[in-house]
C-alpha positions in Angstrom: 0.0 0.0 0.0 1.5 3.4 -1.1 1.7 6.1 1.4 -0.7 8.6 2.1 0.3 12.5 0.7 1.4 11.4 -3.0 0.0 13.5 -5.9 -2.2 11.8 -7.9 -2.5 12.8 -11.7 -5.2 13.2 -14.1 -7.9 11.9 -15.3 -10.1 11.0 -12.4 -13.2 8.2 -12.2 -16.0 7.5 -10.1 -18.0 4.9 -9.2 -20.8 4.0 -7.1 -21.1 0.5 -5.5 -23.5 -1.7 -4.1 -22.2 -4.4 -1.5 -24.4 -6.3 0.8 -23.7 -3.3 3.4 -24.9 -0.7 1.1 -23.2 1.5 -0.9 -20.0 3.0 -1.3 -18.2 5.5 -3.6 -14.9 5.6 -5.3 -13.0 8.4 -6.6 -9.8 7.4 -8.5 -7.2 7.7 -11.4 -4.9 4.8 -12.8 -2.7 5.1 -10.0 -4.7 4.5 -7.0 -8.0 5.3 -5.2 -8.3 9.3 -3.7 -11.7 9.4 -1.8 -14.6 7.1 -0.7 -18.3 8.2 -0.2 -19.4 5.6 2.8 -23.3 7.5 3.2 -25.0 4.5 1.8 -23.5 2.4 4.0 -25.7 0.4 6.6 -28.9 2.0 5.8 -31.2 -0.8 6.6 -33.7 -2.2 3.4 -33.5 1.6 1.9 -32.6 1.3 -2.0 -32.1 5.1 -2.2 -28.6 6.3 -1.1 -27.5 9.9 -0.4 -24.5 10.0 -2.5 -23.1 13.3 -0.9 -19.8 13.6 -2.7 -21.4 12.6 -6.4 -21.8 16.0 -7.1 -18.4 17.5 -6.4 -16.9 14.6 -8.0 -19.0 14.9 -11.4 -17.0 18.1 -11.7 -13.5 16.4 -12.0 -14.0 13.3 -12.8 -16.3 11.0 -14.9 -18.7 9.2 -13.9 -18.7 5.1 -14.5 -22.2 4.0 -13.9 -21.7 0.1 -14.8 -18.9 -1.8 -14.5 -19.7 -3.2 -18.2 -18.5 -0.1 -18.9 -14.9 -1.0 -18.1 -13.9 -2.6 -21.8 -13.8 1.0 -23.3 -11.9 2.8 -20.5 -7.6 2.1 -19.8 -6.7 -1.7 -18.9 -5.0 -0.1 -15.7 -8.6 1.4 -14.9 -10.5 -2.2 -14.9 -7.9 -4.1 -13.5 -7.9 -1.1 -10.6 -11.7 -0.7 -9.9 -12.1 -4.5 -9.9 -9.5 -4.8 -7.5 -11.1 -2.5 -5.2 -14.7 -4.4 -5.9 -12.9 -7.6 -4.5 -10.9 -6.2 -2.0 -13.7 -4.3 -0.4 -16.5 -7.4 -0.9 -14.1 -9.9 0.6 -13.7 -7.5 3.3 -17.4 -7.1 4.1 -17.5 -11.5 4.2 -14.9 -11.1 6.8 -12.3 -13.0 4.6 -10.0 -9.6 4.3 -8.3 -8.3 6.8 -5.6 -5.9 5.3 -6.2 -3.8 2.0 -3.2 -3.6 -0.5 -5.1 -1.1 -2.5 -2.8 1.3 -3.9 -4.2 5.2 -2.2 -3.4 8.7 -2.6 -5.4 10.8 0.3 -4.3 14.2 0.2 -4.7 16.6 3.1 -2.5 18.4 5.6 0.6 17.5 6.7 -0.6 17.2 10.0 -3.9 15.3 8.8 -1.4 12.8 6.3 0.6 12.2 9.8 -2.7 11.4 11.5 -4.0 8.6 8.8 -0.4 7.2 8.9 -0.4 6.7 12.7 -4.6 5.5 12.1 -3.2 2.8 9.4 -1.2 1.2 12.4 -4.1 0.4 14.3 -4.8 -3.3 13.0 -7.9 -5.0 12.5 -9.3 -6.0 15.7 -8.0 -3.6 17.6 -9.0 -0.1 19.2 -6.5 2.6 20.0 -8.0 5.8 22.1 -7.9 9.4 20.8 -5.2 10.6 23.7 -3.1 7.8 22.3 -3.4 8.6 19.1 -2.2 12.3 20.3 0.7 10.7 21.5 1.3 8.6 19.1 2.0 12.1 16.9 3.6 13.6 19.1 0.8 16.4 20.3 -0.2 15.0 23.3 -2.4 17.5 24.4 -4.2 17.2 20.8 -6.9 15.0 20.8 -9.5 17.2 19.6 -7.2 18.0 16.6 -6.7 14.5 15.9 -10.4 13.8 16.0 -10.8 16.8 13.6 -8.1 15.2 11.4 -10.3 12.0 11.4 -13.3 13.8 10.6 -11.3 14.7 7.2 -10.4 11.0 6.3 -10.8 10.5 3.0 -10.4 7.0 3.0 -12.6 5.7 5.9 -12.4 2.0 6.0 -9.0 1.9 4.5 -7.7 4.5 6.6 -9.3 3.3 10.1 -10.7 5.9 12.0 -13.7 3.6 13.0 -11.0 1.9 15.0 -10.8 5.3 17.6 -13.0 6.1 20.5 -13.0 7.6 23.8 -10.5 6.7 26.9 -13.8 5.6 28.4 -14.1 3.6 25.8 -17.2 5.0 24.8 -17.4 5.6 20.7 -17.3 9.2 20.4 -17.8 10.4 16.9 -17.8 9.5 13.4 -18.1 11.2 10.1 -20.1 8.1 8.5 -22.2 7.6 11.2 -22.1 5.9 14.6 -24.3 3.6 13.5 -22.2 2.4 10.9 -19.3 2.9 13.3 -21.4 0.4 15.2 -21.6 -2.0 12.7 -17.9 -1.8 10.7 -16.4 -2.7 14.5 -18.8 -5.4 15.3 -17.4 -6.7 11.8 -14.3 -6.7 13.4 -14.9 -8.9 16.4 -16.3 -5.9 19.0 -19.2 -5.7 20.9 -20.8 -3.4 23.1 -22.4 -2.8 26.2 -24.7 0.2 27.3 -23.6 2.6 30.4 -24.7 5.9 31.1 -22.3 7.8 28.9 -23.4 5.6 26.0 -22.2 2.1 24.4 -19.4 1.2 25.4 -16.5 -0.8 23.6 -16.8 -4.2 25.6 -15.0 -7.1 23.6 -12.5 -7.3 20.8 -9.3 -9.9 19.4 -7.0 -6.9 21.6 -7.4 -3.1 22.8 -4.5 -1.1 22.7 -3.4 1.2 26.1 -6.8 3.0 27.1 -4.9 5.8 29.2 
């Protein structure tokens, strides 16, 4: 998997997806995937998904509405967009626990140092969001990490889902805590209510809490 903070060149695709967890959104070139849309994800028997970044990405990049559509676009395309079909439906069976997509999320320096420290955190696991502070060297800056995970691209990939409170409560997430819910419980977690919310209860391992 390439680092994150790499330019990406021209042109840029998307594509919408439907998986048996709803539906996600791609936007990438030939040399690796840039964004994901994750707002039709988890949305119960609904067949009509929000689709909040088609708009901005119709302005740069087109559109693939099939995947038929594939034989008339750049072999480097197909053989990328099918790779990221398989990667993400095998992850969504459970089978995958490690994407080897190549990605290009661009952001901040800060925010790139962020996702690198959040692509540590393996499968299974939880790490807090004062460790995460530490773990780039801004201890006391766990609300600016948690602002730099609201700005993941790459959710999923990049795997902010896998953050929450000291008190192991979830705190936020830019999909959705309901689908933070449900991509951890994919995972191995479960969770148990208290009176400052669910709580993180069971997992393969949790990382240092304090």
């Amino acid at each position: 998997m390439k680092s994150v903070g790499e330019a990406p060149v021209l042109p840029y695709y998307y594509y919408y997806h439907c998986f048996d967890a709803g539906e996600i959104g791609f936007l990438f070139n030939v040399q690796g995937l840039m964004e994901m849309d994750i707002s039709g994800l988890y949305k119960g028997e609904s067949t009509e998904f929000a689709r909040e970044e088609a708009k901005n990405w119709a302005r740069k990049a087109q559109e693939i509405k099939v995947l038929s559509q594939l034989s008339a676009l750049p072999s480097m395309v197909e053989l990328l967009l099918l790779r990221i079909v398989n990667e993400f439906t095998s992850y969504f069976l459970g089978e995958l626990i490690t994407f080897t997509l190549p990605i290009y999320p661009s952001g901040t320096p800060f925010q790139e140092q962020v996702w690198n420290a959040l692509m540590r955190i393996p499968y299974g696991e939880v790490m807090t969001y004062k460790a995460l502070a530490q773990e780039v060297n801004s201890p006391k800056g766990m609300r600016a990490v948690g602002a730099a995970n609201s700005k993941n691209p790459l959710p999923i990939i990049i795997p902010c889902h896998r953050v929450i409170q000291a008190d192991q409560t979830l705190g936020g997430y830019s999909g959705g805590i309901a689908t933070k819910i449900a991509l951890l419980e994919l995972e191995g977690f479960s969770f148990s209510s208290g009176k400052s919310g669910l709580k993180v209860v069971q997992g393969q391992s949790v990382l240092p809490l304090e």
